[in-house]
C-alpha positions as CSV (number, residue, x, y, z in Angstrom):
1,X,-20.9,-22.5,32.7
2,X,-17.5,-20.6,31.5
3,X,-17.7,-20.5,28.0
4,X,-13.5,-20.5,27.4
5,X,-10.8,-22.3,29.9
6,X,-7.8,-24.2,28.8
7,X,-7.2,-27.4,31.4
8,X,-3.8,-28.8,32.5
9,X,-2.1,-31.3,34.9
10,X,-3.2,-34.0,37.4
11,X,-7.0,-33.8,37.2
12,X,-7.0,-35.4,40.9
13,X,-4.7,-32.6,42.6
14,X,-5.7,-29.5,44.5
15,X,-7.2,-27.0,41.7
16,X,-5.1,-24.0,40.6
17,X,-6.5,-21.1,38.8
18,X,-5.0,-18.7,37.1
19,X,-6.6,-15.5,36.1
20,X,-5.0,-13.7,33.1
21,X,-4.3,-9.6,33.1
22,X,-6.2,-7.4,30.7
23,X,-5.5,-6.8,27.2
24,X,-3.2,-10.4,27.3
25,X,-4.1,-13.9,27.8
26,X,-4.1,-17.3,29.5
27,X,-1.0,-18.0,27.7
28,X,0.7,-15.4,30.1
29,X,0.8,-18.4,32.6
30,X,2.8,-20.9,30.4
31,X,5.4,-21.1,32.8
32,X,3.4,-21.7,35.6
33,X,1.5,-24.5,33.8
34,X,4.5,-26.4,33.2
35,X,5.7,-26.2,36.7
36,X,2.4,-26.7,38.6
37,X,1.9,-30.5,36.7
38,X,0.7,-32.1,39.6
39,X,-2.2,-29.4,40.2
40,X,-5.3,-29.8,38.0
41,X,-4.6,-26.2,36.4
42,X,-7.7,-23.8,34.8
43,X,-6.9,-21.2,32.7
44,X,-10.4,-19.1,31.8
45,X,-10.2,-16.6,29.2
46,X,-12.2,-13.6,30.3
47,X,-14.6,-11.6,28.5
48,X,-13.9,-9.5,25.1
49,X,-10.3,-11.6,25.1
50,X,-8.7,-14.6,23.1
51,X,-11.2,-16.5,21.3
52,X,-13.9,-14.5,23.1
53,X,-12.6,-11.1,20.9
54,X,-16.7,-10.7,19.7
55,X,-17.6,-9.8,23.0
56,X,-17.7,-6.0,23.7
57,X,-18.9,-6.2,27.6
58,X,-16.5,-6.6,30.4
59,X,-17.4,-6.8,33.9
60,X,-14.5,-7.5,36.9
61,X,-18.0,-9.3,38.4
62,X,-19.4,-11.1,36.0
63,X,-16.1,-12.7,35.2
64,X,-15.5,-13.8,38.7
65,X,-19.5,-15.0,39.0
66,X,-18.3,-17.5,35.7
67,X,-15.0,-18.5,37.3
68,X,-17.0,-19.4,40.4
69,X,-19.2,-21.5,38.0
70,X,-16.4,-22.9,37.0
71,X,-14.4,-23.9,40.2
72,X,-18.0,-25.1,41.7
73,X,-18.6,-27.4,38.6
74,X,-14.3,-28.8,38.5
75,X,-13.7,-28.8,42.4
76,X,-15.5,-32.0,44.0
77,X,-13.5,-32.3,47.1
78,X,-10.6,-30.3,46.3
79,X,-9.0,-27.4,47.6
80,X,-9.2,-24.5,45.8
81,X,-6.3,-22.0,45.0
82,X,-6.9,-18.9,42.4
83,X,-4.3,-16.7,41.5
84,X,-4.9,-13.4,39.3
85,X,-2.5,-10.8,37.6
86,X,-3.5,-7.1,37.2
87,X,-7.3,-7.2,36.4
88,X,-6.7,-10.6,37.2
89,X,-5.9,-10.2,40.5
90,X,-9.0,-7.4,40.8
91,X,-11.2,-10.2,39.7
92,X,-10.0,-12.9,42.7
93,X,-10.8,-10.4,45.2
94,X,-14.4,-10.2,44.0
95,X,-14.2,-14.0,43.9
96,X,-13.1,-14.4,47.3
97,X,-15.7,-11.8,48.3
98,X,-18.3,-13.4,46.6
99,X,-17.8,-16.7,47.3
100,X,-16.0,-15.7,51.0
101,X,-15.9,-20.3,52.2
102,X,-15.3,-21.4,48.3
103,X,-11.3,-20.9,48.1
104,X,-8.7,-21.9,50.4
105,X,-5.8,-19.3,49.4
106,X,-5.1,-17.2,46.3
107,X,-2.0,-14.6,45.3
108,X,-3.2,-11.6,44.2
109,X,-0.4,-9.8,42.1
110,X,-0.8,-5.9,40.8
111,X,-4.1,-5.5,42.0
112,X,-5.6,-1.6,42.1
113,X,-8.7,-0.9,44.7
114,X,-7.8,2.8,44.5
115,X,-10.4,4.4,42.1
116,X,-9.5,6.8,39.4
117,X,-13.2,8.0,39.0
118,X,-11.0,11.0,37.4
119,X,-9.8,9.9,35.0
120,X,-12.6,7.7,33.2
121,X,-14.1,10.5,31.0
122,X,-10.5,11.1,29.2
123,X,-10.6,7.2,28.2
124,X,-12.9,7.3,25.2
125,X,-10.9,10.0,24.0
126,X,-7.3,9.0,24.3
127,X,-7.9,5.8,23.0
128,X,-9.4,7.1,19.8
129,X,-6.0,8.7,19.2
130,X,-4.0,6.4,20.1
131,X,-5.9,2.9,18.9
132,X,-4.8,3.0,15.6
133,X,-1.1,3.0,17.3
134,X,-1.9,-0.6,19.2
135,X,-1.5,-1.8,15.3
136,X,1.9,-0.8,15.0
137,X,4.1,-3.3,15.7
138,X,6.7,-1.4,17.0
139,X,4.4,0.7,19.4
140,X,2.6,-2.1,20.5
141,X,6.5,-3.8,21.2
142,X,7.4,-0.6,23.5
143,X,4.2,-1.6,25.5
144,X,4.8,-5.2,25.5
145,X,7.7,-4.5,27.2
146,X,6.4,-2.7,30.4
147,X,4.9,-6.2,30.8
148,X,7.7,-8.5,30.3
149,X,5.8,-10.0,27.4
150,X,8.7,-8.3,24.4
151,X,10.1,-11.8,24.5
152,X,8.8,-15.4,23.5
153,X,5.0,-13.7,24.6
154,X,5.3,-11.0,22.1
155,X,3.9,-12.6,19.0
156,X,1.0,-14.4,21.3
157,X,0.5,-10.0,22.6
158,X,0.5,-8.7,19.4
159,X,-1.9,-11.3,18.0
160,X,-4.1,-10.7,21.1
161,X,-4.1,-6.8,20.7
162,X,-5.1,-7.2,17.4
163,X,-8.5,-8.8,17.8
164,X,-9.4,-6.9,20.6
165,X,-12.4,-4.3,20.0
166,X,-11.6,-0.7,20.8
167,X,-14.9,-0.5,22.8
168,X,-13.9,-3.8,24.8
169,X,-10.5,-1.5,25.8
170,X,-12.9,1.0,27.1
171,X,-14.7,-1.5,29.0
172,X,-11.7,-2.7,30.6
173,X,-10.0,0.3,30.9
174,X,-13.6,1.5,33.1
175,X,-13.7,-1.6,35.2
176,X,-10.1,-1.1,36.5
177,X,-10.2,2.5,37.1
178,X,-13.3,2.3,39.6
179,X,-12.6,-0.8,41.3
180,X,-12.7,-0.9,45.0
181,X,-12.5,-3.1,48.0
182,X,-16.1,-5.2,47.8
183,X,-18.3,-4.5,51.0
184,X,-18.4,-8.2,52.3
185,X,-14.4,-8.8,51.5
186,X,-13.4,-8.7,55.5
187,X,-15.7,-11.9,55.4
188,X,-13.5,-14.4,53.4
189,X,-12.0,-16.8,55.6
190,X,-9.5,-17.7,52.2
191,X,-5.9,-16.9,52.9
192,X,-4.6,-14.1,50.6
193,X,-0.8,-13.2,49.8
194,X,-0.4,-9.6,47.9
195,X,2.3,-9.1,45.6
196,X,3.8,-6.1,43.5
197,X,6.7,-5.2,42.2
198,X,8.7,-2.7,43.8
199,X,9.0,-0.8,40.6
200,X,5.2,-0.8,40.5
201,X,2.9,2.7,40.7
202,X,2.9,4.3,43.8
203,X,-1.0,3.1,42.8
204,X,-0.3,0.0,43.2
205,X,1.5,-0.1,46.5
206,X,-1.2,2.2,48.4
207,X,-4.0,-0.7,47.3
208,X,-1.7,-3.5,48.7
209,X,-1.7,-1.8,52.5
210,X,-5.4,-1.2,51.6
211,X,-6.3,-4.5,50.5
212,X,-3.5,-6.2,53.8
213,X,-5.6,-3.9,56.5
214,X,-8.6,-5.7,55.9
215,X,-8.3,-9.2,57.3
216,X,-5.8,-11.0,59.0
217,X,-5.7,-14.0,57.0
218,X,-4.0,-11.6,54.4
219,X,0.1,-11.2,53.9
220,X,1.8,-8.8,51.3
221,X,4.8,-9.1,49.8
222,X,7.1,-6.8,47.3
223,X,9.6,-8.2,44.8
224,X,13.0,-6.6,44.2
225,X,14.1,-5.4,40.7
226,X,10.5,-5.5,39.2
227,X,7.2,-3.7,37.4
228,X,4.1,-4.6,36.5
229,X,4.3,-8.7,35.2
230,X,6.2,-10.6,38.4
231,X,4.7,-13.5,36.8
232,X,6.0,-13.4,33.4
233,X,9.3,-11.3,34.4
234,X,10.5,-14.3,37.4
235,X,8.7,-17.2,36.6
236,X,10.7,-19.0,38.7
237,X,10.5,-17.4,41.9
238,X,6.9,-16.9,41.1
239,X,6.3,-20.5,41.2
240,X,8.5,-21.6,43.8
241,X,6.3,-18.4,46.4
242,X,3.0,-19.6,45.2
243,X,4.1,-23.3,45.8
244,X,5.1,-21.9,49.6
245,X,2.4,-20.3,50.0
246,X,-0.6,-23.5,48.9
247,X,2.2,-25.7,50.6
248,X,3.4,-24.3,54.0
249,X,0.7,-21.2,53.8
250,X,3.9,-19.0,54.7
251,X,6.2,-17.5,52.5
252,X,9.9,-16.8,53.3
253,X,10.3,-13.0,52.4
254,X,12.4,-11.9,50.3
């Protein structure tokens, strides 16, 4: 069973839920919460994050093996909708890859499947240097910001950043880096929309076509004016395409 989820909403509606990025928390989906009342909303906190800051392991698949724990144990009859941010969004597609009949549709947003093998042994070294620097509140603003979360979040981001283990970073840091399309993800029968911001890494964008090619029950999408957070940075029309999207399974483009 998931050892840390925050609940919301209309207990008998379809089941939303929402996968927080890495290094922030379930709190990154506030607005969404508020707007999706008549969903029965999860938020799981993933490994080495939040209230689970004592854990040093992270694993994109062990996290999605819990969430599916989760979803089989809250869903009865339901449809099922999942919808994941960053390392989030890496952790639906091992969901919906293995679990390929358990979810109905899910929006991945800012999600990488192009390995940077190359870059893994510098982690352990940059991040001893610059560690101390996440402690800083005015460093640790400067990166808030490339998320959207400078604002009401920051507090929440700071407060986050601070409990988090520097080997946990590592961990995460790893997991990203060398994540790639799963083997059985053509399989899913789940319909899958693919954000990103058009401001994104060229990174991102390349995984998006990658991720689209694979099955045809997949669309993409990029949003105007934006970087990496769509969620926190246009609530609004982030709701209002998800709703589309679990509602009329099509979403106007922008």
């Amino acid at each position: 069973m998931h050892k840390d989820y925050m609940e919301h909403g209309n207990k008998e509606g379809p089941l939303l839920v929402f996968i927080h990025g890495g290094g922030v928390g379930g709190w990154m989906w506030d607005k969404q919460i508020a707007y999706f009342k008549d969903y029965h909303c999860l938020v799981p906190t993933l490994q080495g994050h939040g209230d689970r800051s004592n854990e040093t392991s992270f694993s994109i698949r062990e996290n999605a093996l819990e969430i599916i724990q989760l979803i089989e144990q809250k869903k009865g009859k339901k449809d099922v909708h999942i919808i994941g941010f960053s390392i989030g969004a890496q952790i639906c597609l091992e969901i919906v890859s293995l679990a390929p009949t358990l979810i109905n549709s899910a929006m991945i947003n800012s999600a990488v499947v192009i390995p940077m093998k190359y870059m893994i042994p510098l982690l352990a070294p940059t991040l001893k240097m610059t560690f101390p620097l996440i402690k800083n509140k005015t460093f640790a603003k400067a990166q808030a910001k490339q998320l959207y979360m400078d604002g009401e979040h920051f507090e929440k981001y700071y407060e986050e950043s601070l409990k988090m283990k520097s080997s946990t970073l590592i961990n995460i840091l790893k997991e990203n880096m060398s994540y790639s399309l799963p083997a059985h993800f053509p399989k899913s029968t789940a319909r899958v929309l693919v954000t990103a911001g058009e401001k994104e890494k060229g990174l991102v964008k390349k995984s998006i076509w990658e991720i689209v090619k694979g099955n045809e029950h997949f669309e993409s999408l990029f949003v105007k004016d934006i970087g990496h957070g769509f969620p926190v940075a246009k609530p609004e029309l982030f709701n209002q395409i998800l709703e589309e999207w679990i509602v009329y399974q099509k979403v106007h483009k922008l």
